[in-house]
TIDREN-787853 format. One line per field, with one value per residue (C-alpha): x, y, z; residue in one letter; residue number from 1. Coordinates in Angstrom, 3 decimals. Example, Ala and Ser with C-alpha at 12.3 -4.5 7.8 and 13.67 -1.06 7.14 Angstrom:
px <- (12.300	13.670) .
py <- (-4.500	-1.060) .
pz <- (7.800	7.140) .
res <- (A	S) .
n <- (1	2) .
***
This chain:
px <- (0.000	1.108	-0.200	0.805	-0.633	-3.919	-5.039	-4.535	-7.687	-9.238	-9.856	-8.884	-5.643	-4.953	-3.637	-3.111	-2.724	-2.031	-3.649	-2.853	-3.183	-0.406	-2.954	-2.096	-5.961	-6.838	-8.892	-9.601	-9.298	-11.433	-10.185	-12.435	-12.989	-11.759	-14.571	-16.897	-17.134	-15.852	-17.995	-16.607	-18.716	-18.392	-19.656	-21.441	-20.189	-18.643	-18.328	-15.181	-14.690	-15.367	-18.838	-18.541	-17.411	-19.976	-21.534	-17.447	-17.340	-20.427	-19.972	-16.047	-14.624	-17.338	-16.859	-13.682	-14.787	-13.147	-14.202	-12.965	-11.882	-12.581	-10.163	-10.238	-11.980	-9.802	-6.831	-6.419	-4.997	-6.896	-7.107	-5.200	-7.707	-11.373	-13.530	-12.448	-14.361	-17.040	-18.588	-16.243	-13.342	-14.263	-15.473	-11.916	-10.530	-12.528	-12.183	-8.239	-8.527	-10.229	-7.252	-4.519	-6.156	-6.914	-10.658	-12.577	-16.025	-17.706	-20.891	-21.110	-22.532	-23.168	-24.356	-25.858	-22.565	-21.094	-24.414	-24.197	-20.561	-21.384	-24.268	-21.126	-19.050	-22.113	-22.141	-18.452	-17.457	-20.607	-18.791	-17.386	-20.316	-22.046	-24.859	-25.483	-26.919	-27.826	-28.233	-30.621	-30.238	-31.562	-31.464	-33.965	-32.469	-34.848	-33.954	-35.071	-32.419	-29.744	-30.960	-30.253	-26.930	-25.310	-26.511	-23.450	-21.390	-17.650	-18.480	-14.733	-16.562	-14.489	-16.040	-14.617	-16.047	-17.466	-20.139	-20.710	-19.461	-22.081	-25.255	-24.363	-24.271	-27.786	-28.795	-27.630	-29.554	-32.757	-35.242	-34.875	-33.770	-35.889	-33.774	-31.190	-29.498	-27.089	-24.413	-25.441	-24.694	-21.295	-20.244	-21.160	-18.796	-16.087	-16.568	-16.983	-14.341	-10.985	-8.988	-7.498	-4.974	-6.308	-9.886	-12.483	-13.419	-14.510	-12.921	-12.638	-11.530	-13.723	-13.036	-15.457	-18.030	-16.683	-17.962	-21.897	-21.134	-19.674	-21.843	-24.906	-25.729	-28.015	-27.117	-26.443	-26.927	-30.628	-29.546	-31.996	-30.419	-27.038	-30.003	-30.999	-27.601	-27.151	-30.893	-30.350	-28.174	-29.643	-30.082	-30.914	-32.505	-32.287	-34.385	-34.606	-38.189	-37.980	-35.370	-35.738	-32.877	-34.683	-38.579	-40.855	-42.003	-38.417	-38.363	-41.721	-40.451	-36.866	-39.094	-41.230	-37.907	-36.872	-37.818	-34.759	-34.878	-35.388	-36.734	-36.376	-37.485	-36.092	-38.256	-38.131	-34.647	-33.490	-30.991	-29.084	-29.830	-26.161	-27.031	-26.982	-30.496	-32.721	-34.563	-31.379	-29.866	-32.269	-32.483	-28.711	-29.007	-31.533	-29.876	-26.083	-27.720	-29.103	-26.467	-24.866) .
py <- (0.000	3.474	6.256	9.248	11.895	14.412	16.541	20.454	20.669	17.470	14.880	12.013	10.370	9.455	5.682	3.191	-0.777	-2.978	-5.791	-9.400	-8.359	-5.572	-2.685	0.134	1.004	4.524	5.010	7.328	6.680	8.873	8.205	6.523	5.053	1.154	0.430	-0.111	-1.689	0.364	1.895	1.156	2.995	1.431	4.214	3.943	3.127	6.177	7.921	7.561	8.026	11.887	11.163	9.920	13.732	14.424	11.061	10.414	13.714	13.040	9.664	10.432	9.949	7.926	5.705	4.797	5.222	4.051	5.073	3.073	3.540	0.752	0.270	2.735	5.370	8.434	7.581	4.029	2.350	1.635	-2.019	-2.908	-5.850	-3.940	-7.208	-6.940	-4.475	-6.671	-6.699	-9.973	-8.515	-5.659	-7.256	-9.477	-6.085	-5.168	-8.168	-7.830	-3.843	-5.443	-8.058	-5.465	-3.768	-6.693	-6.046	-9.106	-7.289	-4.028	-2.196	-1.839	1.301	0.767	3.065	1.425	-0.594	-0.723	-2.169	-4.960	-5.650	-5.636	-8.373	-9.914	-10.502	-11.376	-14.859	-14.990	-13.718	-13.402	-12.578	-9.848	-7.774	-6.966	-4.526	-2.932	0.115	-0.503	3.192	2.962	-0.285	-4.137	-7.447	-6.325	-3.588	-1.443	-1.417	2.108	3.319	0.936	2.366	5.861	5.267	3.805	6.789	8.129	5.950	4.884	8.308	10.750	14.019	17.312	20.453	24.475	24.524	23.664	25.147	23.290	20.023	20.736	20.941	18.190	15.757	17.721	16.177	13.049	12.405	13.983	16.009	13.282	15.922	18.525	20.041	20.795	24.007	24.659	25.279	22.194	20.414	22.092	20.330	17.188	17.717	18.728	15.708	13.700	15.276	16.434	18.552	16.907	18.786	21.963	20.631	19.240	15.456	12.161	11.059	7.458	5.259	4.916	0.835	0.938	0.677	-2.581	-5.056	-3.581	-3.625	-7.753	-9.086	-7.017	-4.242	-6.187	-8.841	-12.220	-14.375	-14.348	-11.543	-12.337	-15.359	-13.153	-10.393	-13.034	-13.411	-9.811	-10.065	-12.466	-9.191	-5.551	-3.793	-0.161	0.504	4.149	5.051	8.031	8.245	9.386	6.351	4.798	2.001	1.468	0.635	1.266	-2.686	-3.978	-1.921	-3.654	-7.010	-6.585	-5.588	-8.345	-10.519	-10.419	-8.058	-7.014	-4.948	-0.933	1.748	4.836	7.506	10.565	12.585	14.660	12.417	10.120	7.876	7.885	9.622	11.670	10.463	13.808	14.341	15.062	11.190	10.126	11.254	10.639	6.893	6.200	7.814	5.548	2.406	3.706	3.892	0.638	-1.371	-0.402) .
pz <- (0.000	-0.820	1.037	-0.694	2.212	3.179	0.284	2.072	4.054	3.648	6.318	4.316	2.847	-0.806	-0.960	-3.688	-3.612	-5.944	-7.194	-8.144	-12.118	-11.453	-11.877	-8.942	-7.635	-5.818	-2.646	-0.293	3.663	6.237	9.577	12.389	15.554	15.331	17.443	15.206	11.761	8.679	5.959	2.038	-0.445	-3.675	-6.504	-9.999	-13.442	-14.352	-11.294	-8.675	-5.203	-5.522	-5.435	-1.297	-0.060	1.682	2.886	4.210	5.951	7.321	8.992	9.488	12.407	13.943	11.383	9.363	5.656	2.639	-1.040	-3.771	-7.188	-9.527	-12.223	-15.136	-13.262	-12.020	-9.974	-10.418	-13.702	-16.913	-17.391	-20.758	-21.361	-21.187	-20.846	-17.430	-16.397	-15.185	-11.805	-11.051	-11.433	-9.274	-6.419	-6.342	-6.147	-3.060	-1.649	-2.300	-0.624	2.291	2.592	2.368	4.962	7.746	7.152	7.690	7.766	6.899	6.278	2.921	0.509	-2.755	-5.233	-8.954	-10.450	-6.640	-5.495	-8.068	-7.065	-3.540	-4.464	-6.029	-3.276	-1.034	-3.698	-2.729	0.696	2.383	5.630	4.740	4.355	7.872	6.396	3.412	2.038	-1.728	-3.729	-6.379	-7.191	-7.217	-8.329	-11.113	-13.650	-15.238	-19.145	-19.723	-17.483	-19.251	-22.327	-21.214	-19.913	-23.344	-24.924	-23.165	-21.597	-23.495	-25.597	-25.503	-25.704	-24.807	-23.554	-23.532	-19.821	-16.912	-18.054	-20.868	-19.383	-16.628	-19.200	-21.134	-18.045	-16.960	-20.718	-19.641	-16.510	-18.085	-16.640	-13.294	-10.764	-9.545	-6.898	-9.390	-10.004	-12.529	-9.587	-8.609	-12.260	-12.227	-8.863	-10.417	-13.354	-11.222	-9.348	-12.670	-15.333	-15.113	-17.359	-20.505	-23.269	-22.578	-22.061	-20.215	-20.143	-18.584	-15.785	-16.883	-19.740	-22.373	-22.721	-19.723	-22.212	-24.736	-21.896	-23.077	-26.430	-26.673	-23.540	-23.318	-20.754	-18.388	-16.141	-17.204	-14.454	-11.686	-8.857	-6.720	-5.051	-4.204	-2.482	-1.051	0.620	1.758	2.778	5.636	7.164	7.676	4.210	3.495	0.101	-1.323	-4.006	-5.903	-6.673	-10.395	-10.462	-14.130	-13.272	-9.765	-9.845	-7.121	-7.939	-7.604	-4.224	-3.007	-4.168	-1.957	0.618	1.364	0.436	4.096	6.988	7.474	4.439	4.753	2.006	1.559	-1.025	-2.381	-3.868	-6.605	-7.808	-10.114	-10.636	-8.107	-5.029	-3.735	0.107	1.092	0.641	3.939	2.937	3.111	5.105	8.050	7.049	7.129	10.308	11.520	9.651	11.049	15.011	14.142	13.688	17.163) .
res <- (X	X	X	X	X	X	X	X	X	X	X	X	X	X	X	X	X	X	X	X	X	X	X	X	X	X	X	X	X	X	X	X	X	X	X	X	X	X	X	X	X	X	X	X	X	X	X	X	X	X	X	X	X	X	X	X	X	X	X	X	X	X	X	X	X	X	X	X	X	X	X	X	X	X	X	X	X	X	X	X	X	X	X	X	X	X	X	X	X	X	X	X	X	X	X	X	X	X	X	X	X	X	X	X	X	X	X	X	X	X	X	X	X	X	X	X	X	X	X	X	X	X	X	X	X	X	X	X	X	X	X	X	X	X	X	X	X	X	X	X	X	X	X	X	X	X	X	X	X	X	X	X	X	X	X	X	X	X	X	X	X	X	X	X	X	X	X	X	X	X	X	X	X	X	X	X	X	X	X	X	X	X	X	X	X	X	X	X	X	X	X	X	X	X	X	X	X	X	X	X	X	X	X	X	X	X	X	X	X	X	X	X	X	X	X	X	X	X	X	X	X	X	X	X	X	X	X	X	X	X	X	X	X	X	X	X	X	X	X	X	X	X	X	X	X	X	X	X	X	X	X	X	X	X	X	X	X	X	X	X	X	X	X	X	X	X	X	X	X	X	X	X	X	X	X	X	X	X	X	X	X	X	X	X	X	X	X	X	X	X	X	X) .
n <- (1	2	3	4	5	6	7	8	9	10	11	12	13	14	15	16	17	18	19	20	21	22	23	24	25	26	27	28	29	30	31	32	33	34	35	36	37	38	39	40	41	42	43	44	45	46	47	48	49	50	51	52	53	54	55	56	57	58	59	60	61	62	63	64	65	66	67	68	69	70	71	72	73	74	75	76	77	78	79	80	81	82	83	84	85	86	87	88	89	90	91	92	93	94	95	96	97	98	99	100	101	102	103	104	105	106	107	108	109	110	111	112	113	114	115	116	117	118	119	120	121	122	123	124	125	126	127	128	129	130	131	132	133	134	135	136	137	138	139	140	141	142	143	144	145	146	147	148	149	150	151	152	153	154	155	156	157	158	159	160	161	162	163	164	165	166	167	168	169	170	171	172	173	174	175	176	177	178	179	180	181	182	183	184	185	186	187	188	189	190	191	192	193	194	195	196	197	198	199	200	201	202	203	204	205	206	207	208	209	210	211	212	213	214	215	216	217	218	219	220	221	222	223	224	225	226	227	228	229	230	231	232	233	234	235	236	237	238	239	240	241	242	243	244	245	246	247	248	249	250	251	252	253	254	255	256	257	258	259	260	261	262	263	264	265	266	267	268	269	270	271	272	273	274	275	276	277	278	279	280	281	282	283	284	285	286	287	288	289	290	291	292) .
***
């Protein structure tokens, strides 16, 4: 493990690790008490660790939090063979953080792809995952919100600006969130894009995408069994309520799958809630005090 020190006024450290395939992998640690359980928030398919800033300042330094890059997203390495990038791979990457670390259980957050890779590794570490908090996402994927995403996704647009970078990724997510300023768009694309030969662009490699194109977007295998799995533990299920990856029947049907299964809504969201929204927010709460 390298840890390569605080960014200035940040309450976290950069560090890298390296797995078994030679690729060096980013994440960032929040300190915490070692009295309890970690948190490791596992983001979406084009997002990075950025997207945890708040939610780890939040729950930092009650909790020791750890956010994640997957391979080919922002600080860790681009995988030279792209049919990796499959949730497989990435949860042997977790499960190889967790290792490096002397983890042998945590409370897991997983937003869209991170929820399916945290499904994942409940099929092949169960014990390592004490609770979960599943963001936006289920053993059923909804295709309209599959759909929308390869209208983007593995596409090496540039942009003159934030600006502009900000109100094309606006176009992207539709008309799906209502509290949504354009401030707030341009946060996203700073947390989303990075400068690039004297522009702006994605903050992940656009191979990402070749997976979709040779194996199909939607899972191959039944999820529900592996749900199952993370179901006979406390689960947490966020859903933003203009969700069109997330359905309000999928949330119904994980529901009644066990009772210890949680919901909650955000309204006037889509896919996928930031978990710093006042729903939110209150329910982690509740789920966090829970656990204890």
């Amino acid at each position: 493990m390298n840890v390569e020190g605080a960014v200035a006024g940040a309450r976290f450290e950069d560090c890298h690790f390296t797995v078994k395939d030679g690729l060096k992998l980013h994440y960032r640690d929040y300190p915490g008490s070692g009295d309890l359980l970690p948190i490791l928030c596992l983001h979406g398919l084009t997002r990075n660790s950025r997207d945890f800033e708040e939610f780890a300042e939040r729950f930092s330094p009650q909790f020791r939090v750890l956010a994640l890059e997957f391979r080919g997203r922002a600080d860790s390495d681009y995988d030279p063979q792209p049919m990796r990038y499959n949730p497989v791979t990435y949860a042997g990457d977790v499960i190889e953080l967790l290792d490096e670390l002397g983890i042998d259980e945590a409370i897991f957050v997983g937003t869209s792809l991170g929820g399916l890779v945290t499904m994942t590794i409940a099929a092949m570490q169960p014990q390592r995952i004490a609770a979960t908090i599943l963001n936006d996402i289920g053993p059923d994927v909804d295709t309209s919100g599959i759909d929308r995403i390869l209208t983007y996704v593995g596409k090496d647009v540039r942009f003159n600006s934030w600006d502009e970078a900000a109100t094309t990724i606006a176009a992207n997510y539709g008309a799906a969130f209502d509290r949504y300023t354009h401030d707030d768009w341009v946060k996203m694309a700073k947390r989303n894009c990075r400068e690039i030969d004297g522009g702006i662009g994605f903050n992940y490699d656009m191979a990402i995408a070749e997976p979709f194109r040779n194996a199909g977007p939607t899972p191959q295998v039944d999820l529900w069994p592996l749900f199952q799995v993370l179901a006979s533990k406390p689960v947490l299920v966020v859903r933003g309520a203009k969700s069109d990856l997330l359905t309000a029947a999928t949330t119904d049907k994980m529901q009644a799958a066990s009772p210890t299964v949680r919901v909650a809504v955000v309204e006037g969201v889509g896919h996928a809630p930031e978990l710093n929204e006042p729903e939110a927010i209150e329910a982690i709460d509740a789920f966090l005090n829970s656990l204890a």
